[in-house]
C-alpha positions as CSV (number, residue, x, y, z in Angstrom):
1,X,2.1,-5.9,4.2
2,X,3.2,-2.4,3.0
3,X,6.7,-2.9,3.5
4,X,6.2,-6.3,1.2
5,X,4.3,-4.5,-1.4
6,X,6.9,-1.3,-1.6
7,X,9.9,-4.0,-1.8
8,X,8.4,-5.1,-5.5
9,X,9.0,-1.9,-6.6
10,X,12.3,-2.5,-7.2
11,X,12.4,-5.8,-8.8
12,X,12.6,-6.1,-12.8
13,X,9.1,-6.9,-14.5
14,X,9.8,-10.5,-15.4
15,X,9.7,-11.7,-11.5
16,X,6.9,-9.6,-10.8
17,X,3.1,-11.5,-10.3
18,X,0.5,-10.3,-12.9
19,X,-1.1,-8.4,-9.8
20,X,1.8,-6.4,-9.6
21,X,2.4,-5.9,-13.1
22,X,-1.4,-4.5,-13.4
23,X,-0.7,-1.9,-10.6
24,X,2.4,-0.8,-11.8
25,X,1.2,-0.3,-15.4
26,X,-2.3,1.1,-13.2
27,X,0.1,3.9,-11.7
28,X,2.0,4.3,-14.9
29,X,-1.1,5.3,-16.6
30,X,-2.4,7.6,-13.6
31,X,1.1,9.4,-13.4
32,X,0.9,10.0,-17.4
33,X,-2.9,11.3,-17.1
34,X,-2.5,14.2,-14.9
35,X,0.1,15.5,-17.1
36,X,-1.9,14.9,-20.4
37,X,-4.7,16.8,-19.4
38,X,-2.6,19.6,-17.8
39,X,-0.6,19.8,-21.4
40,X,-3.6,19.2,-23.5
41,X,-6.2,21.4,-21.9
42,X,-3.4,24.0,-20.2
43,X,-0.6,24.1,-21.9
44,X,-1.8,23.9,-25.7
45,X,-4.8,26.5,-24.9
46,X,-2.4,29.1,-23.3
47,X,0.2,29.3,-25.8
48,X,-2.7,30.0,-28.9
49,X,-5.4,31.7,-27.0
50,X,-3.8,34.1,-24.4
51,X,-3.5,37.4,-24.9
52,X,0.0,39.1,-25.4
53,X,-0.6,41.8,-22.8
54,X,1.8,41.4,-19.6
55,X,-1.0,41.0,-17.1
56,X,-2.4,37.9,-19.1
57,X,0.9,36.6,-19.9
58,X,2.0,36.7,-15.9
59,X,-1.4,35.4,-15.0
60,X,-1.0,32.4,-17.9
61,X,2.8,31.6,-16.7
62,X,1.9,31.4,-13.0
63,X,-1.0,29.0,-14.5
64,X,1.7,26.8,-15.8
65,X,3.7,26.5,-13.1
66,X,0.7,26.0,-10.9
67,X,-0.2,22.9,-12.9
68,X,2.8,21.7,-13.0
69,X,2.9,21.8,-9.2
70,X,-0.3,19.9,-9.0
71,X,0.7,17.4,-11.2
72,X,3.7,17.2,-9.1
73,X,1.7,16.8,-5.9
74,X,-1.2,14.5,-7.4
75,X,2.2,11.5,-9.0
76,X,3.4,12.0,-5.2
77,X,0.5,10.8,-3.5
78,X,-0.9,8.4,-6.0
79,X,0.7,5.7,-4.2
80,X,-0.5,7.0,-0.4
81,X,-3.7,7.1,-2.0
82,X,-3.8,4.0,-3.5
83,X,-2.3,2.3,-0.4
84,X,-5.3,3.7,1.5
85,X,-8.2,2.8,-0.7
86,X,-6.5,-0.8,-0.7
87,X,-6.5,-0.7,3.1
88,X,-2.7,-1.4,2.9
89,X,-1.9,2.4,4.8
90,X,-3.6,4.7,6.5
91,X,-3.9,8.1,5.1
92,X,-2.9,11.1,7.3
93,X,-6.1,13.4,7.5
94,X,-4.6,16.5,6.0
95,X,-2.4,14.8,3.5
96,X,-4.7,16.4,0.9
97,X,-4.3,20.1,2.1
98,X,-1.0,21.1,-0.2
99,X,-3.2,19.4,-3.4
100,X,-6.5,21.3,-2.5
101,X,-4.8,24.7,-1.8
102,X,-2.8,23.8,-5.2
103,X,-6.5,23.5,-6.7
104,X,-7.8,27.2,-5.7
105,X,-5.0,28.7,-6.8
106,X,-4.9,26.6,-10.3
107,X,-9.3,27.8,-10.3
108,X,-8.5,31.6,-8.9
109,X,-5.7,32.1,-11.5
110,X,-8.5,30.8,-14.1
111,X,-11.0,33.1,-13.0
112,X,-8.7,36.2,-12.7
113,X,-7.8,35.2,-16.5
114,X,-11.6,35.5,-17.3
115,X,-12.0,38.6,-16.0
116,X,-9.5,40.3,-17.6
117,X,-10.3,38.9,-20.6
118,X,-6.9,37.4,-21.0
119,X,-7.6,34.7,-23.3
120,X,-10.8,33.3,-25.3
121,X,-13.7,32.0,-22.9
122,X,-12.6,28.1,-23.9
123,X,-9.5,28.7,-23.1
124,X,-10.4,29.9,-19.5
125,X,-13.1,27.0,-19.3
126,X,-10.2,24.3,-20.3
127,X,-7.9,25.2,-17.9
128,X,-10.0,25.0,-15.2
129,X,-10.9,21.5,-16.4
130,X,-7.0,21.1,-16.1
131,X,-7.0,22.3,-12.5
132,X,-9.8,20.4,-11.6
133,X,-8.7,16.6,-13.0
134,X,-5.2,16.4,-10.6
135,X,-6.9,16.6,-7.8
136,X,-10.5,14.9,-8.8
137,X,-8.3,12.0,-9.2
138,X,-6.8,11.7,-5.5
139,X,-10.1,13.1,-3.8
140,X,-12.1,9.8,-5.4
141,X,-9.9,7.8,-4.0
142,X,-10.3,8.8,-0.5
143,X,-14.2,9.6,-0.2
144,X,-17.2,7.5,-0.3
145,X,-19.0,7.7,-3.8
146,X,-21.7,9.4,-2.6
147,X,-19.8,11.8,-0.5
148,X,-17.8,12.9,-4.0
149,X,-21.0,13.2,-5.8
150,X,-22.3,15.5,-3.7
151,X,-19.2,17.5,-2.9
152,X,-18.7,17.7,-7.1
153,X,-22.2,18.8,-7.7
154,X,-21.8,21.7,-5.0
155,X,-18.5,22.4,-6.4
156,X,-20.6,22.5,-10.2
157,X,-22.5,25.1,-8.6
158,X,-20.0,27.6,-7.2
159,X,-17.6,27.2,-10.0
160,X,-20.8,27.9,-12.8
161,X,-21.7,30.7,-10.5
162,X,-18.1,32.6,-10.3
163,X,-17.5,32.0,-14.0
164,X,-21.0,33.5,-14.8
165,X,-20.0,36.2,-13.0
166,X,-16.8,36.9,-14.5
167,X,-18.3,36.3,-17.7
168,X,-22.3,36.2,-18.4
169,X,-22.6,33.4,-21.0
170,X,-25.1,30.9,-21.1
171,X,-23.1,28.6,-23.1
172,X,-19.9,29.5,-21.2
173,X,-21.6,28.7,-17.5
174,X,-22.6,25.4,-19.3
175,X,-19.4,24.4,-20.2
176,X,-18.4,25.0,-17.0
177,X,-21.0,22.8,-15.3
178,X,-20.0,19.9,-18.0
179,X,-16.4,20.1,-17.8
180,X,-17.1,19.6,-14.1
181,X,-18.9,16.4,-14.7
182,X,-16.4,15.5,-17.2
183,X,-13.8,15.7,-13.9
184,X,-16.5,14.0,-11.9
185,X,-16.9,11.4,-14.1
186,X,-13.3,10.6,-15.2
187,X,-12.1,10.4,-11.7
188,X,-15.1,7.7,-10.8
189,X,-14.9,5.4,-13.9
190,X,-11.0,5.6,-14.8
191,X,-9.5,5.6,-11.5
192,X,-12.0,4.7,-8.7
193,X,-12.8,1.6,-11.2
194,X,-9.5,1.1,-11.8
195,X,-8.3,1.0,-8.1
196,X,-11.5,-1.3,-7.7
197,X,-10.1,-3.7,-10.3
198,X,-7.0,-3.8,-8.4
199,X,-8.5,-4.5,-5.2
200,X,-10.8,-7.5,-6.7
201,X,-7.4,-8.8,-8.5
202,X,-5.3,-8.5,-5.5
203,X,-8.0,-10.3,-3.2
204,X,-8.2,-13.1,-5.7
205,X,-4.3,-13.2,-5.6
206,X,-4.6,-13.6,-1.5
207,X,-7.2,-16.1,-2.3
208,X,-5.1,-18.0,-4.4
209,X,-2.2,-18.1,-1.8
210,X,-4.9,-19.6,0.8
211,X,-5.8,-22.2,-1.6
212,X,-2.9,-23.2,-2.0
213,X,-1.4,-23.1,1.6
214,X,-4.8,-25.4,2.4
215,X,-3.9,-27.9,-0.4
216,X,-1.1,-28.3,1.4
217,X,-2.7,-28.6,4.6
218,X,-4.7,-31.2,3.5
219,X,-2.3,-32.9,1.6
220,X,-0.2,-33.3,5.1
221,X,-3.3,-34.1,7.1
222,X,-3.9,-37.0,4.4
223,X,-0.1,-38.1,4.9
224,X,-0.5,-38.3,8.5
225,X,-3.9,-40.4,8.6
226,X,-2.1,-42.8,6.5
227,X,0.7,-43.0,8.5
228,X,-1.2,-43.8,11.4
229,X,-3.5,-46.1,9.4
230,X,-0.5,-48.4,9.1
231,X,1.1,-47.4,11.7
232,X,-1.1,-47.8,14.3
233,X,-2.5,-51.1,14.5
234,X,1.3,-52.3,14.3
235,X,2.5,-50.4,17.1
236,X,-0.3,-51.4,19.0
237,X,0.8,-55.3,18.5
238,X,4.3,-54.3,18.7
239,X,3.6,-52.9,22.3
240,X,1.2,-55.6,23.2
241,X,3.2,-58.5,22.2
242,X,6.7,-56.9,23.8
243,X,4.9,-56.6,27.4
244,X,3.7,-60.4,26.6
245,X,7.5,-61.1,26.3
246,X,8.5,-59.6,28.9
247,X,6.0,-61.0,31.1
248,X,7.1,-64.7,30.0
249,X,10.8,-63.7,29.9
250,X,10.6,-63.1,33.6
251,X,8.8,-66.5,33.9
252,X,11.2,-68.3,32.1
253,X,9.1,-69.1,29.4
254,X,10.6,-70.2,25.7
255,X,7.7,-68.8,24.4
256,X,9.0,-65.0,24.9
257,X,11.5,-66.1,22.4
258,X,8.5,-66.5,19.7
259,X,7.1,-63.3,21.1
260,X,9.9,-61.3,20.1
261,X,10.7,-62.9,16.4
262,X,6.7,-62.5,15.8
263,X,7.6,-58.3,17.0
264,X,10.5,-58.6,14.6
265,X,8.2,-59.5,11.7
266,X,5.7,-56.9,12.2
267,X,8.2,-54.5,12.9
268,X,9.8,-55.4,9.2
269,X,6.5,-55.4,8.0
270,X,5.8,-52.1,9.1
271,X,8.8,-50.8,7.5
272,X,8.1,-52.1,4.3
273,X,4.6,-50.2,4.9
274,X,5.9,-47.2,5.5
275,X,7.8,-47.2,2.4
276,X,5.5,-48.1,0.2
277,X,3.2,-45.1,1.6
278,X,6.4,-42.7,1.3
279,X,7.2,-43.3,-2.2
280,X,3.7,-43.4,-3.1
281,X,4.3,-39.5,-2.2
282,X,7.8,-39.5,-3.7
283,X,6.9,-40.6,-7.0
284,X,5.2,-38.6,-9.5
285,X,3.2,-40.6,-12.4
286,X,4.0,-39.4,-15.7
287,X,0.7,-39.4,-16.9
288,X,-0.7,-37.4,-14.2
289,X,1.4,-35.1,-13.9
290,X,1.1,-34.1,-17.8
291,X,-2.7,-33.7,-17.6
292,X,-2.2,-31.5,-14.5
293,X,0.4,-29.2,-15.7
294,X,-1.6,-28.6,-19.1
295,X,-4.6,-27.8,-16.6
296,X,-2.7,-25.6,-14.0
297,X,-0.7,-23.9,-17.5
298,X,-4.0,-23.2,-18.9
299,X,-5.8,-21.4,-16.0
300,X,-3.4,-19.4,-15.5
301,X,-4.2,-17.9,-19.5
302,X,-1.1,-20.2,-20.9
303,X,-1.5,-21.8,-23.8
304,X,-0.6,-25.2,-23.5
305,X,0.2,-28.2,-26.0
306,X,1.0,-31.5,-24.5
307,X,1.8,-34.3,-26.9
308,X,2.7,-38.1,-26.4
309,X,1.6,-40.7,-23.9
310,X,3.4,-41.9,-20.9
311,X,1.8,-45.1,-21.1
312,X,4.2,-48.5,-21.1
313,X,7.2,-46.7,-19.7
314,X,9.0,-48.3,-16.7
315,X,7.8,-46.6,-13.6
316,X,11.1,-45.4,-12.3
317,X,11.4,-43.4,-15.8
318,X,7.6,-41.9,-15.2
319,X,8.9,-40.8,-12.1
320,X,12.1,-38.9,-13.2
321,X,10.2,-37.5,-16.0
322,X,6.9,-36.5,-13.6
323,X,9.4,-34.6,-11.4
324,X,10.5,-32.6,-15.0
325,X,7.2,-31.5,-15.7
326,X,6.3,-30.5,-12.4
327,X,9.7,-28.2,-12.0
328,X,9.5,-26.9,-15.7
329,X,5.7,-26.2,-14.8
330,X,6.6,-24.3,-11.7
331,X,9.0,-22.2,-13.5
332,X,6.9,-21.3,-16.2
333,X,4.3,-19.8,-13.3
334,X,6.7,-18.5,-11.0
335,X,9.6,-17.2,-12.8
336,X,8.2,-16.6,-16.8
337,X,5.8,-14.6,-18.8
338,X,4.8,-17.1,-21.4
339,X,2.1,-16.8,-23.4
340,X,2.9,-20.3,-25.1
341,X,4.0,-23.5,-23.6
342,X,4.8,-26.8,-25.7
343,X,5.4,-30.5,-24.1
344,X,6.4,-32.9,-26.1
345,X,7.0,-36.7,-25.2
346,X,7.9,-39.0,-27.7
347,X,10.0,-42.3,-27.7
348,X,12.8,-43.0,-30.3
349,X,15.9,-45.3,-30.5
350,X,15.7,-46.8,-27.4
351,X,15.6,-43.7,-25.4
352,X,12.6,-41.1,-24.2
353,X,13.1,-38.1,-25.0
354,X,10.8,-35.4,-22.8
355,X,10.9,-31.7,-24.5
356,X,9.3,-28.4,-22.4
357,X,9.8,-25.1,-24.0
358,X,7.8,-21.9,-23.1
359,X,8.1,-18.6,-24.8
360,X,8.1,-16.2,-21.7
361,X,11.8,-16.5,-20.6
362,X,14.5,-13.6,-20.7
363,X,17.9,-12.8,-19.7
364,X,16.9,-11.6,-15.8
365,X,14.7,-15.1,-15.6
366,X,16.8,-16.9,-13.3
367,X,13.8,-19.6,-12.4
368,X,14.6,-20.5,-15.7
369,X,18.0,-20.8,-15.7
370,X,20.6,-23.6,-14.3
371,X,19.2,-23.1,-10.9
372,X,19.3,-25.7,-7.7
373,X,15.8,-27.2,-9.2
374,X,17.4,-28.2,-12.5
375,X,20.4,-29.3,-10.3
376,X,17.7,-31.8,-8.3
377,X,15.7,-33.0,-11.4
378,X,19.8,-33.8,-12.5
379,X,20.5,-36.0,-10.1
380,X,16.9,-37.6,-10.7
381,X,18.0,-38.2,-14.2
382,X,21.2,-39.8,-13.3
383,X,19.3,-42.2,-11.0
384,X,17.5,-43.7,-14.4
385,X,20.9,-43.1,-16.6
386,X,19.4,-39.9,-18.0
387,X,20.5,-36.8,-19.0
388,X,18.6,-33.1,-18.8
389,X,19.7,-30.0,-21.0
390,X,18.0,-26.5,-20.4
391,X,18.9,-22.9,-22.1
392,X,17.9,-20.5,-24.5
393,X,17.0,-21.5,-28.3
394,X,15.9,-18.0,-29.3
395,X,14.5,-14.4,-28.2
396,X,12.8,-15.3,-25.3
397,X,12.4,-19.2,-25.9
398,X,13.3,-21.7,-23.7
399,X,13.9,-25.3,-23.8
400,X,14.3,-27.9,-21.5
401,X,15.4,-31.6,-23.1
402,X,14.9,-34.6,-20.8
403,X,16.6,-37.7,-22.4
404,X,16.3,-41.5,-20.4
405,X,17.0,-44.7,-22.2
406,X,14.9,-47.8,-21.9
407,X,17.6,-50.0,-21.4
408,X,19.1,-48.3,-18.6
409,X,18.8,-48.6,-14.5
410,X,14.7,-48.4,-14.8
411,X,15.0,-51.5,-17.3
412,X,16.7,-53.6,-15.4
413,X,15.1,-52.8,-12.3
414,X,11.5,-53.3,-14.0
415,X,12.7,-56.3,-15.4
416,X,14.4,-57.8,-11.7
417,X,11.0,-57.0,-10.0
């Protein structure tokens, strides 16, 4: 499962699933946030508040680097973590160590700031903030809720209890105490919620897979019991009545001739069965398959416009053109990011002319492009004397043009039947 999940890594955005887009962009934003807040409350702070003696300034340079560290540490294992609270990969027990040592030296470098009054008492209060967020972020990942309460509220404690030694302020201990519930609460409500999101989306993509591996399931199972529905009672003559002829063969009865021509006809009839029941399967009504892919296009959050009715055409041309809408559907789920997706079927000069065109192609969307399914639904065409055109009409828009006359191959063969 991990080794599936790393291998999307490395794929461009456009064949991604939306799961995957929504954790990369997920990571993206936690990357981005533990350097924000190590600028913001760190970096900015320093450079206008700390004092221009060299014992400050050392103290207020090893602070930078020290946060840059963590932030380094915390973007490398935000993807072990993740994998962990996911239940993809297990975490090794002391892959935290490097972070939290990075975190008392990021909080002792602080302190010693405070006490040699090296820089305002916000200044010293936000970047412990800074020091806290990095790792806040992994460690509510990896512990129970309650577990992180109660360690942050201990934490509150020792940290309002050094700082109000280093400097006796009422409001400064207070800020303290609130900037570690700020941390506290940040990590809890943008990234344990976040990760939870992920989980929840990730299950319902699993979820989805199932479905759809059952529907197919079912779909054989319902195949098979109508094979053996006419099937079976055939066979069971065809055996019967070939033992009968055999029996009266060795007799040197005429009537094992009779026998066998009676095997022959239910044999034929049993071929013509199975036919029928195999391009019931094979066949894809027009109509149907219009109203399903504007339903399938539309839960998936596509907005979909079907136009025309299939109604009156020759079934053969239903068919070709059912197999178009099903492929183009496909393609727009698996292969495009559309937002928009127009179907269009109309009837003019003798011909009908089926359009598709969704807004979520680009140049890497090889689904969309002249692939081995456009090939198929080709050869489809050909059968009914159509034609099929596909490719780019604009930025991102893509069209595919299905074109079958009514006087072709269908016509005559609706018209022979």
């Amino acid at each position: 499962m991990l080794g599936r999940i790393r291998g999307w890594q490395r794929r461009h955005w456009r064949d991604r699933s939306k799961a995957e887009r929504v954790e990369l962009q997920t990571l993206g934003t936690w990357y981005f946030t533990a350097w924000f807040f190590s600028f913001a409350w760190l970096a900015l702070p320093l450079v206008g508040g700390l004092d221009r003696r060299p014992g400050p300034l050392l103290v207020g340079g090893l602070l930078m680097l020290t946060a840059a560290l963590q932030c380094a540490e915390a973007n490398r294992l935000t993807r072990p973590v993740l994998d962990h609270y996911l239940r993809r990969a297990e975490l090794p027990p002391r892959a935290l160590y490097p972070a939290a040592g990075l975190l008392a030296l990021g909080l002792a470098l602080a302190l010693v700031l405070a006490v040699v009054g090296g820089a305002d008492p916000v200044t010293t209060r936000l970047c412990m903030g800074a020091a806290m967020l990095p790792f806040g972020m992994l460690y509510g990942l990896v512990v129970p809720i309650r577990r992180f309460l109660r360690h942050s509220a201990l934490f509150a404690v020792v940290l309002m209890a050094a700082f109000g030694w280093a400097e006796p302020d009422a409001a400064g201990i207070f800020m303290v105490g609130l900037l570690t519930a700020f941390a506290t609460c940040f990590s809890l409500f943008a990234c344990r919620c976040s990760a939870w999101n992920l989980a929840v989306l990730w299950e319902a993509d699993r979820a989805g897979e199932v479905e759809a591996r059952l529907a197919v399931a079912e779909e054989r199972l319902r195949f098979g019991r109508d094979l053996h529905d006419v099937m079976g009672r055939n066979l069971a003559v065809i055996a019967l009545k070939s033992e009968l002829a055999v029996q009266l063969a060795r007799r040197g009865r005429p009537e094992a001739v009779e026998q066998m021509i009676e095997v022959q006809r239910i044999a034929q009839d049993s071929q013509r069965e199975v036919r029928a029941v195999v391009r019931g399967y094979r066949e894809a009504d027009l109509g149907v398959e219009l109203a399903g892919a504007q339903g399938v296009l539309r839960a998936a959050g596509i907005a979909c416009e079907v136009s025309g009715e299939a109604g009156g055409l020759p079934a053969e041309v239903q068919s070709a053109l059912g197999w178009v809408v099903r492929e183009t559907t496909t393609n727009v789920l698996r292969h495009g990011d559309a937002g928009r997706c127009a179907v269009a079927l109309r009837t003019e000069e003798g011909r009908v002319v089926l359009t598709v065109e969704n807004d979520g192609a680009g140049p890497s969307t090889t689904g969309n492009g002249d692939g081995s399914g456009l090939t198929g639904l080709r050869e489809r065409l050909r059968g009914v004397d159509g034609t099929l055109e596909a490719g780019f009409v604009g930025t991102g828009l893509f069209r595919v043009v299905a074109e079958v006359p009514l006087s072709g191959k269908a016509a005559v063969r609706e018209g022979a039947s």
